[in-house]
PDB file of N, CA, C and O in Angstrom, chain B, residues numbered from 101:
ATOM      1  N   UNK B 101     -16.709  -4.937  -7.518  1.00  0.00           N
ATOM      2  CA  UNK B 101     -17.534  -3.814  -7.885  1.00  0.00           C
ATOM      3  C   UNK B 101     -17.503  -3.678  -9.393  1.00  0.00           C
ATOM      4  O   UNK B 101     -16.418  -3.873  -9.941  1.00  0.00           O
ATOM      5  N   UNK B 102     -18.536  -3.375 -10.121  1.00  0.00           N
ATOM      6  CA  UNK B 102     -18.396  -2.860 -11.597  1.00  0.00           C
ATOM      7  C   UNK B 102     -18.026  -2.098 -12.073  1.00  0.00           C
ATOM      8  O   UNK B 102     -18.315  -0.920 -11.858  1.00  0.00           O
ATOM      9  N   UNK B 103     -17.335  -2.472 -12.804  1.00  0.00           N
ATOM     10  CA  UNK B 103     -16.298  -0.887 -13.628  1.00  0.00           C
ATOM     11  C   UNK B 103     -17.163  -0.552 -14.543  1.00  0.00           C
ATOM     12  O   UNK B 103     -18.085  -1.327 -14.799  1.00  0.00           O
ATOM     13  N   UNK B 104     -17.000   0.990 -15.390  1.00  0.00           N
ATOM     14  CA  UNK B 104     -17.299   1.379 -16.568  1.00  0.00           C
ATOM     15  C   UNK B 104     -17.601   0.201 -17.504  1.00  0.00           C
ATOM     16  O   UNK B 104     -18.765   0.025 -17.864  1.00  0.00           O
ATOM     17  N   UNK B 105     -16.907  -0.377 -17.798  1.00  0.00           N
ATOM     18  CA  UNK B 105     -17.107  -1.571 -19.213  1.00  0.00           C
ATOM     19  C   UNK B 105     -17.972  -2.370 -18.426  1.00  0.00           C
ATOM     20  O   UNK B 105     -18.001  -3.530 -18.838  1.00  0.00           O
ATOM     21  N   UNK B 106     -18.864  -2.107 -17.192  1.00  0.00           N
ATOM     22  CA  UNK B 106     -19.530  -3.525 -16.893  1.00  0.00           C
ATOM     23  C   UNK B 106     -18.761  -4.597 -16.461  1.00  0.00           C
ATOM     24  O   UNK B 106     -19.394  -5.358 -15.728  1.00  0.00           O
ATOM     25  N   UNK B 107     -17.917  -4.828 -16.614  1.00  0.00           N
ATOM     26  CA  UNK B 107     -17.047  -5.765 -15.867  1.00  0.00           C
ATOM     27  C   UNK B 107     -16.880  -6.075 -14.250  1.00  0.00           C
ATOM     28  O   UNK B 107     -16.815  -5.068 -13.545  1.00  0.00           O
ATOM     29  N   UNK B 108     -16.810  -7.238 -13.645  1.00  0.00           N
ATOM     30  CA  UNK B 108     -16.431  -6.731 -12.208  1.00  0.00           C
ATOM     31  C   UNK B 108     -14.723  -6.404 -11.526  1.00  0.00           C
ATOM     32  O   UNK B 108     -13.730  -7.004 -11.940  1.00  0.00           O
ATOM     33  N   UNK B 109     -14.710  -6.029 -11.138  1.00  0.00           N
ATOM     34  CA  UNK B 109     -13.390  -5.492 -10.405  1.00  0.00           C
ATOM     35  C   UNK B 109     -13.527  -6.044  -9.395  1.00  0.00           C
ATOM     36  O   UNK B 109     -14.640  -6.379  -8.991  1.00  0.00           O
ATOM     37  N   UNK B 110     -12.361  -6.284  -8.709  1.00  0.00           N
ATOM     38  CA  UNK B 110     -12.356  -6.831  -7.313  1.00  0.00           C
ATOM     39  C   UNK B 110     -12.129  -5.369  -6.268  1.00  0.00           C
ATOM     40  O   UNK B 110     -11.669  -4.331  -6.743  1.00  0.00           O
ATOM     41  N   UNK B 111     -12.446  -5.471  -5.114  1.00  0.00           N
ATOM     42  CA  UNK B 111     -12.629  -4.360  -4.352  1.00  0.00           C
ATOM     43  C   UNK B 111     -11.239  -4.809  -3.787  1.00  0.00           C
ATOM     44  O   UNK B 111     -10.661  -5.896  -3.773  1.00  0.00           O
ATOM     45  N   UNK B 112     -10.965  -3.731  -3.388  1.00  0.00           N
ATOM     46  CA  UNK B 112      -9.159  -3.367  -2.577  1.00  0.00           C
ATOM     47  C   UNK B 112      -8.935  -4.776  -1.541  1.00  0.00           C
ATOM     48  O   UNK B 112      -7.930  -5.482  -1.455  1.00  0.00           O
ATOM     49  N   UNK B 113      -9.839  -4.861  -1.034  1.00  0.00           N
ATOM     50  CA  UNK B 113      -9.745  -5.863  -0.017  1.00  0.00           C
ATOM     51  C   UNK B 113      -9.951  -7.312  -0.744  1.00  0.00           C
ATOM     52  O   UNK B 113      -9.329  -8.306  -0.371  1.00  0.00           O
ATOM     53  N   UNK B 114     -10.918  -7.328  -1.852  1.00  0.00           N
ATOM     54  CA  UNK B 114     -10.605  -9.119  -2.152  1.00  0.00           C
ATOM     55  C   UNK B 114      -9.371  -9.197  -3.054  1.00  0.00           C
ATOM     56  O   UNK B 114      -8.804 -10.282  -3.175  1.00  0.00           O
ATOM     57  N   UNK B 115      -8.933  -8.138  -3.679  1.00  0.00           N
ATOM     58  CA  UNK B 115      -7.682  -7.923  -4.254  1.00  0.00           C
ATOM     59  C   UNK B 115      -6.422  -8.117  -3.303  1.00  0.00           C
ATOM     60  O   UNK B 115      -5.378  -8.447  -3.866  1.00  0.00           O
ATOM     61  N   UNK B 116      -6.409  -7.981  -2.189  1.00  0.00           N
ATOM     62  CA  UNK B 116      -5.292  -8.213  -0.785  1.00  0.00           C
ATOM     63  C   UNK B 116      -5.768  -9.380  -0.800  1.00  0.00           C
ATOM     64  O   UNK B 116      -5.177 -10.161  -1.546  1.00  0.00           O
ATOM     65  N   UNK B 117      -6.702  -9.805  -0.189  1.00  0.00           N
ATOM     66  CA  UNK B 117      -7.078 -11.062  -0.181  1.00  0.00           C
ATOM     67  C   UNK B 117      -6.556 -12.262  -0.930  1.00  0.00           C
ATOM     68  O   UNK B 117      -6.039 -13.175  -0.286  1.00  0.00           O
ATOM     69  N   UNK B 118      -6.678 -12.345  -2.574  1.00  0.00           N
ATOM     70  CA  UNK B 118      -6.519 -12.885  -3.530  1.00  0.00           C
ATOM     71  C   UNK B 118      -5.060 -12.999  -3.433  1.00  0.00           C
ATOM     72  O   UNK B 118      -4.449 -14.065  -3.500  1.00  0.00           O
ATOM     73  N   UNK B 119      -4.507 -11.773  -3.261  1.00  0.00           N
ATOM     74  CA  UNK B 119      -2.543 -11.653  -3.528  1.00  0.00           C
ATOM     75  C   UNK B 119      -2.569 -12.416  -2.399  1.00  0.00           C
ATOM     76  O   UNK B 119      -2.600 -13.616  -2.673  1.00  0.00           O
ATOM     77  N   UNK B 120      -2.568 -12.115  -0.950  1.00  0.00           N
ATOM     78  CA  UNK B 120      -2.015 -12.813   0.164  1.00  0.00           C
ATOM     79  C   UNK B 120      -2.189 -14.485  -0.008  1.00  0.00           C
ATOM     80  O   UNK B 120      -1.232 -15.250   0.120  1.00  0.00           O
ATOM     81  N   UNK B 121      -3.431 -14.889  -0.289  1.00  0.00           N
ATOM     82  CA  UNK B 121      -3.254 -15.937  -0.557  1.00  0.00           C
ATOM     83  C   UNK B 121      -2.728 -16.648  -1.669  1.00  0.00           C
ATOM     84  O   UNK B 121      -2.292 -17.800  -1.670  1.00  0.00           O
ATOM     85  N   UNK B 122      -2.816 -15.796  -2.678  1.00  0.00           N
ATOM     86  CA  UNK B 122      -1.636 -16.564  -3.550  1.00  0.00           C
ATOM     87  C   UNK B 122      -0.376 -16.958  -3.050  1.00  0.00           C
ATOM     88  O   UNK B 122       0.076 -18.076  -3.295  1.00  0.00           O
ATOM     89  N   UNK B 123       0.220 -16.133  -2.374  1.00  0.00           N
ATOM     90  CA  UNK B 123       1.939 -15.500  -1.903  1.00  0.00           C
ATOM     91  C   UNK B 123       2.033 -16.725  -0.883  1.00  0.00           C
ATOM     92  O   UNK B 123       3.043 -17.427  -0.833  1.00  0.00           O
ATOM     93  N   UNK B 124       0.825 -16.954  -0.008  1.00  0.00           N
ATOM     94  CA  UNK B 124       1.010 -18.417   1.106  1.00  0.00           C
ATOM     95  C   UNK B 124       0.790 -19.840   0.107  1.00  0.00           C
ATOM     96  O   UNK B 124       1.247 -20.959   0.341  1.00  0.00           O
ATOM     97  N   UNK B 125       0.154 -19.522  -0.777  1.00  0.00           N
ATOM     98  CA  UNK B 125       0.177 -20.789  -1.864  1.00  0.00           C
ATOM     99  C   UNK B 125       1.350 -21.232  -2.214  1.00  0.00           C
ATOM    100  O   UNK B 125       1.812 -22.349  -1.978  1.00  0.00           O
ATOM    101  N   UNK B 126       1.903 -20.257  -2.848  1.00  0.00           N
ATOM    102  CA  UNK B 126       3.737 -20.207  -3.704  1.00  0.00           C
ATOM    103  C   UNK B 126       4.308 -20.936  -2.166  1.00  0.00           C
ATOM    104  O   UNK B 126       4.626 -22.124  -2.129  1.00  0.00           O
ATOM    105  N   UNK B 127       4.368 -20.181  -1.138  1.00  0.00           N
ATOM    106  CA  UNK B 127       4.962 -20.926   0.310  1.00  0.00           C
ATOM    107  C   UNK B 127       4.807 -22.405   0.209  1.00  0.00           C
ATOM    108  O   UNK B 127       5.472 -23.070   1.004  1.00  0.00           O
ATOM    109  N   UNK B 128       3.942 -23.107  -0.742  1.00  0.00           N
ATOM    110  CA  UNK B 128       4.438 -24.864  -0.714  1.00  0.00           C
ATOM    111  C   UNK B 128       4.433 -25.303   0.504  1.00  0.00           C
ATOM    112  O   UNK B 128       5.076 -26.269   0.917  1.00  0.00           O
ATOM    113  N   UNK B 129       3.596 -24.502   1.219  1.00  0.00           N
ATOM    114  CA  UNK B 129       3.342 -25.041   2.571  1.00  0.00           C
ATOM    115  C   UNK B 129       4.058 -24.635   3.816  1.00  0.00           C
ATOM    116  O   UNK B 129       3.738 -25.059   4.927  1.00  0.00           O
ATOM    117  N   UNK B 130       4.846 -23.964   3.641  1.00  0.00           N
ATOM    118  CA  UNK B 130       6.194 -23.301   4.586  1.00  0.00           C
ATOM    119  C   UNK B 130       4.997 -22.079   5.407  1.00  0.00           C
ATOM    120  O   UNK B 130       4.081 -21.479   4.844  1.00  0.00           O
ATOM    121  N   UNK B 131       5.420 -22.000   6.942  1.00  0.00           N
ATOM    122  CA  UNK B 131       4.743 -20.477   6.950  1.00  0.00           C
ATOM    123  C   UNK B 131       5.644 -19.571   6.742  1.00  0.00           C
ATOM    124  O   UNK B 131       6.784 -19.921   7.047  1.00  0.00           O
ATOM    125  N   UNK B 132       5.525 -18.562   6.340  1.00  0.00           N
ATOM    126  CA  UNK B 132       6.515 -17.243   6.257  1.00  0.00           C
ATOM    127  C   UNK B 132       6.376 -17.154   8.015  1.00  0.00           C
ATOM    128  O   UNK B 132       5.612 -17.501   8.916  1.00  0.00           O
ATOM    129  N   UNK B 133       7.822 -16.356   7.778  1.00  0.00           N
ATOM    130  CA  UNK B 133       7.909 -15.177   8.995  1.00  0.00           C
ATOM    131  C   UNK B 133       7.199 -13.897   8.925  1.00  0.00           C
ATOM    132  O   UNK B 133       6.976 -13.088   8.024  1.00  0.00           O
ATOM    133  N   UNK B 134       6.917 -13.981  10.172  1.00  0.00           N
ATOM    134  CA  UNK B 134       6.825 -12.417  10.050  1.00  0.00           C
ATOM    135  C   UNK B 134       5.421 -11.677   8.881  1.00  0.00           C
ATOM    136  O   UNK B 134       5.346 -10.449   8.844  1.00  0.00           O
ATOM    137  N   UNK B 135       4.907 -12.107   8.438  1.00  0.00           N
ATOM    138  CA  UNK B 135       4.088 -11.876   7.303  1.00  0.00           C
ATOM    139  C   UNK B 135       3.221 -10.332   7.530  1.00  0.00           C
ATOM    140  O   UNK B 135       2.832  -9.584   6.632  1.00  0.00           O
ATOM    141  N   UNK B 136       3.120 -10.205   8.541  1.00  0.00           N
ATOM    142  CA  UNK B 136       2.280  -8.874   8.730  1.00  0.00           C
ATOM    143  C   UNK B 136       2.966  -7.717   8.393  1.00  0.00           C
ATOM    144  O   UNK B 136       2.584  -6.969   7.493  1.00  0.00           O
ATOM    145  N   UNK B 137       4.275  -7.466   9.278  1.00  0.00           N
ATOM    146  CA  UNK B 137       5.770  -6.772   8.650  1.00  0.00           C
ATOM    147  C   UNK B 137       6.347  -6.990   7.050  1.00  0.00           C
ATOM    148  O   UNK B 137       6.699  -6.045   6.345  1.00  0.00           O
ATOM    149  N   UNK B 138       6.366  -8.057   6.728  1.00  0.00           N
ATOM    150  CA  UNK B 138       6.664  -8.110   5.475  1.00  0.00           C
ATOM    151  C   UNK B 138       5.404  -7.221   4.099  1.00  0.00           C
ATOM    152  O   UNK B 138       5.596  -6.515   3.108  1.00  0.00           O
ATOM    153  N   UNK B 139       4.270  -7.738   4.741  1.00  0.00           N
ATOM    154  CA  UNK B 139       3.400  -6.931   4.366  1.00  0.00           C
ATOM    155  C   UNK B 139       3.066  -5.429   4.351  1.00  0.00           C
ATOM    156  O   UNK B 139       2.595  -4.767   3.426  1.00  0.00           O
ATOM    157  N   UNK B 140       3.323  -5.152   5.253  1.00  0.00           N
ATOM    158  CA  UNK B 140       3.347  -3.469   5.682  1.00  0.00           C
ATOM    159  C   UNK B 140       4.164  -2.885   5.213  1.00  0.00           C
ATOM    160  O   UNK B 140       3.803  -1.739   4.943  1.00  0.00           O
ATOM    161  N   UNK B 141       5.560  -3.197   4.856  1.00  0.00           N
ATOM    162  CA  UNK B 141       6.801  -2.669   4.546  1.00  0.00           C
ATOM    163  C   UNK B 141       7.010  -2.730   3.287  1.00  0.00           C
ATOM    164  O   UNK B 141       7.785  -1.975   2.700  1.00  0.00           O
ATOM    165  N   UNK B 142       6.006  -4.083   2.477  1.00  0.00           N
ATOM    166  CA  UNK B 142       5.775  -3.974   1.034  1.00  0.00           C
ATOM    167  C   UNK B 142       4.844  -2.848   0.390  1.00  0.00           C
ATOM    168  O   UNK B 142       5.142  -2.250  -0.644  1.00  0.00           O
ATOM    169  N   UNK B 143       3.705  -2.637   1.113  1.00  0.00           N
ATOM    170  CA  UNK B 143       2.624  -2.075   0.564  1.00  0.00           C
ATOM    171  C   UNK B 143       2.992  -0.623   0.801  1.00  0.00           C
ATOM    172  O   UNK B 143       2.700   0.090  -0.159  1.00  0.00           O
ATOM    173  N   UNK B 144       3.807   0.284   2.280  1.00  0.00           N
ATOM    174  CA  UNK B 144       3.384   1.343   2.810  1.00  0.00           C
ATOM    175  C   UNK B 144       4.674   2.001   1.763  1.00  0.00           C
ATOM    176  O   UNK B 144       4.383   3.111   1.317  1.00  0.00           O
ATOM    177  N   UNK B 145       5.513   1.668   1.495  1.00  0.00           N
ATOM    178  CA  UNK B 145       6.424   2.702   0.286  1.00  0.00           C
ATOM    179  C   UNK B 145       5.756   2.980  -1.039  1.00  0.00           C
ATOM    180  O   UNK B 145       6.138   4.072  -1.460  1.00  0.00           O
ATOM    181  N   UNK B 146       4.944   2.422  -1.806  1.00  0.00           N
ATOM    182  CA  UNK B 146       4.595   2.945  -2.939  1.00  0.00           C
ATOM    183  C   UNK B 146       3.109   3.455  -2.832  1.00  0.00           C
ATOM    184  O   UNK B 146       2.563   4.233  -3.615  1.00  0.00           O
ATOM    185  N   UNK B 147       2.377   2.676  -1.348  1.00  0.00           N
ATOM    186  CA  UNK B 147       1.407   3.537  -1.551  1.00  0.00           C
ATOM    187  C   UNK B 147       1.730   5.030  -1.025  1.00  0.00           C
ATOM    188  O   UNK B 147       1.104   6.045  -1.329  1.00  0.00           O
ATOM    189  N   UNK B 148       2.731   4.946  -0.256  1.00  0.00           N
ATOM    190  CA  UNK B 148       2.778   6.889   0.446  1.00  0.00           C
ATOM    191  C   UNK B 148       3.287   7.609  -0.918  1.00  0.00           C
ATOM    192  O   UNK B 148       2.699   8.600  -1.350  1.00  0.00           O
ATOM    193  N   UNK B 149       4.448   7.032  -1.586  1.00  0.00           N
ATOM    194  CA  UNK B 149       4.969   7.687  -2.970  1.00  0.00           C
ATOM    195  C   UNK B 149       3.847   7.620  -4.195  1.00  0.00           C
ATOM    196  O   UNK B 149       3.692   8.552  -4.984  1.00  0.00           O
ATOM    197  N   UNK B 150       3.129   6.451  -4.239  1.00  0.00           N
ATOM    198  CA  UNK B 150       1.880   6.948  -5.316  1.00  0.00           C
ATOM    199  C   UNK B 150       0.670   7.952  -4.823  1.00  0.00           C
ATOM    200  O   UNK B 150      -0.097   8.367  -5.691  1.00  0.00           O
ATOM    201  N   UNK B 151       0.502   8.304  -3.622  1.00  0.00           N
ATOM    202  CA  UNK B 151      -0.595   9.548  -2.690  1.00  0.00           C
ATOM    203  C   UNK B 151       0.310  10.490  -3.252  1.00  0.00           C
ATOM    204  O   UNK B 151      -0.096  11.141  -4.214  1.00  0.00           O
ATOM    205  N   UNK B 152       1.918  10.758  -2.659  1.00  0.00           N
ATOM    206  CA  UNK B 152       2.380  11.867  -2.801  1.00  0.00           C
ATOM    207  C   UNK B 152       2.307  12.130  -4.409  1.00  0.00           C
ATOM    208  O   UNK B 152       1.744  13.192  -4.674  1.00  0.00           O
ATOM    209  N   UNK B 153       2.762  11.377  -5.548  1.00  0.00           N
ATOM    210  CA  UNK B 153       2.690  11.815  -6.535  1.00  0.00           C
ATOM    211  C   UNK B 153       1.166  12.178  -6.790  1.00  0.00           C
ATOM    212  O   UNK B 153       1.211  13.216  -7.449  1.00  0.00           O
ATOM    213  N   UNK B 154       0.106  11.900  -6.630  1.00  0.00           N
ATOM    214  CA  UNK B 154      -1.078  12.281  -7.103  1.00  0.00           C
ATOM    215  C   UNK B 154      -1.338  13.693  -6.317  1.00  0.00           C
ATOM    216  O   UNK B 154      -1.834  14.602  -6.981  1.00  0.00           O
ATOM    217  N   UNK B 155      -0.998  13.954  -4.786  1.00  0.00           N
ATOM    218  CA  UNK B 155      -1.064  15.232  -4.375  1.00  0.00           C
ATOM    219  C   UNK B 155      -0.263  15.958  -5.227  1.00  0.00           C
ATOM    220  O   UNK B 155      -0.396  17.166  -5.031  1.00  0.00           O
ATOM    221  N   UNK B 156       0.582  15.658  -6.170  1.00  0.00           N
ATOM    222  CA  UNK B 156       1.832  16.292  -6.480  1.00  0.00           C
ATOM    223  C   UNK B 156       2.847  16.972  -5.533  1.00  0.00           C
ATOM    224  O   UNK B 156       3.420  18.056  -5.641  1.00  0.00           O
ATOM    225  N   UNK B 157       2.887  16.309  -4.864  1.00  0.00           N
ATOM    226  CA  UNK B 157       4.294  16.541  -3.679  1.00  0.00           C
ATOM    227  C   UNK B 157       3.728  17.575  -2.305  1.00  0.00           C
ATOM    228  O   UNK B 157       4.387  18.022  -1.366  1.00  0.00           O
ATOM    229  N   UNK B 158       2.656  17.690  -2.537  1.00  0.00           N
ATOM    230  CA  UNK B 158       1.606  18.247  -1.473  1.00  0.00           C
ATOM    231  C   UNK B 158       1.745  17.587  -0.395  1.00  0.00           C
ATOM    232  O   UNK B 158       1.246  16.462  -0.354  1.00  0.00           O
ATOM    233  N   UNK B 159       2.377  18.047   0.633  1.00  0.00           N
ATOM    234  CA  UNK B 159       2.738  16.655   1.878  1.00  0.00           C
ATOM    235  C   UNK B 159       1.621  16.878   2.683  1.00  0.00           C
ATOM    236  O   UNK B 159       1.234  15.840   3.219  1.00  0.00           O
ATOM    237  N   UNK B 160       0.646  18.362   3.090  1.00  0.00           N
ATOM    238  CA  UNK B 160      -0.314  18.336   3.550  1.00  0.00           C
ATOM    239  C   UNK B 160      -1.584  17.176   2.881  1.00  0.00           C
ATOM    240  O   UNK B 160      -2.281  16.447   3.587  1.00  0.00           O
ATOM    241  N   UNK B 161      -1.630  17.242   1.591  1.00  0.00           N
ATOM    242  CA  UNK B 161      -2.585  17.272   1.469  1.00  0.00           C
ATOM    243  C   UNK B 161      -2.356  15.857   1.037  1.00  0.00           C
ATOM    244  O   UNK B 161      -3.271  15.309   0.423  1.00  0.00           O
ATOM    245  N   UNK B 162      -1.219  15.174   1.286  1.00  0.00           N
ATOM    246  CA  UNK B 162      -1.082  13.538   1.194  1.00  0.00           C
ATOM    247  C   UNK B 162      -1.473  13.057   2.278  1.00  0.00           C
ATOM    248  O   UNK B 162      -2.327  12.176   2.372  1.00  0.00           O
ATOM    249  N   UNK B 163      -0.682  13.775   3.526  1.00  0.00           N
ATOM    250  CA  UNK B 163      -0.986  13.153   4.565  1.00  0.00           C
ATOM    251  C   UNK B 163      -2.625  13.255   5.088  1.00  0.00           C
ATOM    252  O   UNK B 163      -3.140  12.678   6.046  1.00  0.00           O
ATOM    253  N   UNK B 164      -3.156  14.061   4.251  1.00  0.00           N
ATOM    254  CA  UNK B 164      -4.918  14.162   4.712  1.00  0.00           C
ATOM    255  C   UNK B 164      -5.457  12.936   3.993  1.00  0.00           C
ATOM    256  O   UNK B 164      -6.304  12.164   4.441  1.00  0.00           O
ATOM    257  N   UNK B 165      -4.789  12.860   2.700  1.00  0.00           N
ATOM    258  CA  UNK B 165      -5.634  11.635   2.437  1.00  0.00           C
ATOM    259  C   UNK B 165      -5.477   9.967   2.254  1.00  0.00           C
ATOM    260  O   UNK B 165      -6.085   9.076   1.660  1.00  0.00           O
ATOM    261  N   UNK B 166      -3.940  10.117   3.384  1.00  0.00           N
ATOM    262  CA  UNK B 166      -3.825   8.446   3.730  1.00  0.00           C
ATOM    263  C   UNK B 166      -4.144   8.547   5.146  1.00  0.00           C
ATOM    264  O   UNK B 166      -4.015   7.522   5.816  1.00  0.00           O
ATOM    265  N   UNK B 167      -4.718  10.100   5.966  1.00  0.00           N
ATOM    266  CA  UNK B 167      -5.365   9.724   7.422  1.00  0.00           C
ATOM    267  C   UNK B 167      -4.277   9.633   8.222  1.00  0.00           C
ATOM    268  O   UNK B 167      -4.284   8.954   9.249  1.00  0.00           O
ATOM    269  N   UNK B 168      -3.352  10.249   7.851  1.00  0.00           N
ATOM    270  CA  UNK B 168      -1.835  10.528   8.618  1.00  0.00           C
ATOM    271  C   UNK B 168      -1.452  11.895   8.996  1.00  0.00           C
ATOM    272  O   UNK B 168      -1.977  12.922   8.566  1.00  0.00           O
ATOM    273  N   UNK B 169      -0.392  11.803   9.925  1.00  0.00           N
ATOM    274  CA  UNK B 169       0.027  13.363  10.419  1.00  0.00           C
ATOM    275  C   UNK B 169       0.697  13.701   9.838  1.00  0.00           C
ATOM    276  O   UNK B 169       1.358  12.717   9.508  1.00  0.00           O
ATOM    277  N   UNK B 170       1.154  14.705   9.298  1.00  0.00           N
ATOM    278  CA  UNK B 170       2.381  15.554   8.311  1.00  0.00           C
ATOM    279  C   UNK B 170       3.375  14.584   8.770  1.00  0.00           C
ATOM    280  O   UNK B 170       3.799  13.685   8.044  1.00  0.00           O
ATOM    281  N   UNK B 171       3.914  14.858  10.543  1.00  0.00           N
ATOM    282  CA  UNK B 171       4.884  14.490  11.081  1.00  0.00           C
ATOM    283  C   UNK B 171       5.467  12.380  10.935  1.00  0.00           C
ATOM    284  O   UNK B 171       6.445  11.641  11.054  1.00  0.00           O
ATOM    285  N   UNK B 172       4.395  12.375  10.700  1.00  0.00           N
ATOM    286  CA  UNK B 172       4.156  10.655   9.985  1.00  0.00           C
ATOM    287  C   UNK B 172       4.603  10.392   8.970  1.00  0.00           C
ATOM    288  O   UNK B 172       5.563   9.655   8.745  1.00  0.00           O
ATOM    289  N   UNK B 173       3.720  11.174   7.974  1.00  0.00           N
ATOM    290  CA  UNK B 173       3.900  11.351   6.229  1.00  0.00           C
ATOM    291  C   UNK B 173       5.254  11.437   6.315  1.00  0.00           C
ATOM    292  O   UNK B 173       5.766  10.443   5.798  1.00  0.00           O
ATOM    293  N   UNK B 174       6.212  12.359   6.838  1.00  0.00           N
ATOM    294  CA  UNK B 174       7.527  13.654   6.676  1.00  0.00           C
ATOM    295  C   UNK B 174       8.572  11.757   7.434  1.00  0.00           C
ATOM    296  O   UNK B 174       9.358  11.265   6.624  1.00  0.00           O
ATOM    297  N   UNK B 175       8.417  11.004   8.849  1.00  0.00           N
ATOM    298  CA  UNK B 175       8.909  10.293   8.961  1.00  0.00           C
ATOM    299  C   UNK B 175       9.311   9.053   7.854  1.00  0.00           C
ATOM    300  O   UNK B 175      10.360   8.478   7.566  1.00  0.00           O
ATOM    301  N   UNK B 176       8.054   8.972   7.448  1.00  0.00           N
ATOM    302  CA  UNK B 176       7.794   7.607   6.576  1.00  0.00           C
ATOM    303  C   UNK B 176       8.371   8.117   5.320  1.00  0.00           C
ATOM    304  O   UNK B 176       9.054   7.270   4.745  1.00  0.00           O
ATOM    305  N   UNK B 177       8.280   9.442   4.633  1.00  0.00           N
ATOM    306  CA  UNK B 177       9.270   9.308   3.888  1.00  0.00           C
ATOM    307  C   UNK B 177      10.792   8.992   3.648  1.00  0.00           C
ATOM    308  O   UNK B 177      11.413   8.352   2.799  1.00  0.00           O
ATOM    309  N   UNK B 178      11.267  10.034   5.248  1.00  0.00           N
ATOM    310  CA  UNK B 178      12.702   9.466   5.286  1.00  0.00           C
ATOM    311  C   UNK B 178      13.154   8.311   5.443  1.00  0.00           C
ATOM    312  O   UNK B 178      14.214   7.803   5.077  1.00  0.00           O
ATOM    313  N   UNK B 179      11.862   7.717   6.292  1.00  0.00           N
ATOM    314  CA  UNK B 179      11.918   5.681   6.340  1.00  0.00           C
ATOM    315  C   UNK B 179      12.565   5.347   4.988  1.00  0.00           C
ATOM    316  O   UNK B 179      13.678   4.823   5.009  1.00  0.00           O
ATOM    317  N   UNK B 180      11.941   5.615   3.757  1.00  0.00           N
ATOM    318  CA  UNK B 180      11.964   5.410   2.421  1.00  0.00           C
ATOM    319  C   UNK B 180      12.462   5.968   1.557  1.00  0.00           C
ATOM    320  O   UNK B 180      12.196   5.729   0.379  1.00  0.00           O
ATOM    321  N   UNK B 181      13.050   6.581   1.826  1.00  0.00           N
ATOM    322  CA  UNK B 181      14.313   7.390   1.549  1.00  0.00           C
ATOM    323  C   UNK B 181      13.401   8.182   0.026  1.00  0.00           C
ATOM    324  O   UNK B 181      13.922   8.223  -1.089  1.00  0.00           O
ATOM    325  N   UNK B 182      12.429   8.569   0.245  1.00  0.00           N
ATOM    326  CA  UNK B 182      11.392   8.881  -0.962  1.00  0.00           C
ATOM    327  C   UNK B 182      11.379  10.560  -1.039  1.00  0.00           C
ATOM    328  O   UNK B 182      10.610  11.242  -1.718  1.00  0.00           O
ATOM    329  N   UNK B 183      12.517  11.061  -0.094  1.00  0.00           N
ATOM    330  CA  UNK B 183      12.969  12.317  -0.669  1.00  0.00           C
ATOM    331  C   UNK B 183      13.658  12.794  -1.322  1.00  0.00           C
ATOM    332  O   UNK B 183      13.664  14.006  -1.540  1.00  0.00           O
ATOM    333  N   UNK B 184      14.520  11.872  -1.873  1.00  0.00           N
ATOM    334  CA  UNK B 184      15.203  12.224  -3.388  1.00  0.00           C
ATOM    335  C   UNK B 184      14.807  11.908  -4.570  1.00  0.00           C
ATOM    336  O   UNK B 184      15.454  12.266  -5.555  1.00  0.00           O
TER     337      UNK B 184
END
């Protein structure tokens, strides 16, 4: 998509795209384990802690806008120990 300067940006998804396949490139041919988990467990801690910081610690109004239940949001933090 085009940014301000006219430039293109890659959209969220060819940006996943681009990383994942880099990350199986570096693999030299090996498959990873597990890759979906490894994935999920990479991405879901800083994106719930970068929502919460932009709500500013608003747990309602984080969990409205990653499409989650409070009771989700409130788990996944303690998952991540992202309450201290």
């Amino acid at each position: 998509m085009p940014s301000s300067s006219g430039r293109h940006e890659p959209s969220l998804e060819e940006f996943t795209r681009q990383v994942v396949r880099q990350y199986l490139d570096d693999m030299g041919g090996i498959d990873p384990d597990h890759l979906h988990g490894l994935i999920m467990n990479t991405v879901e801690k800083p994106l719930i802690k970068t929502v919460l910081e932009f709500a500013d610690g608003n747990q309602s109004r984080a969990a409205a806008i990653l499409g989650i239940t409070r009771t989700t949001l409130r788990n996944r933090i303690k998952r991540y120990q992202l309450d201290q």
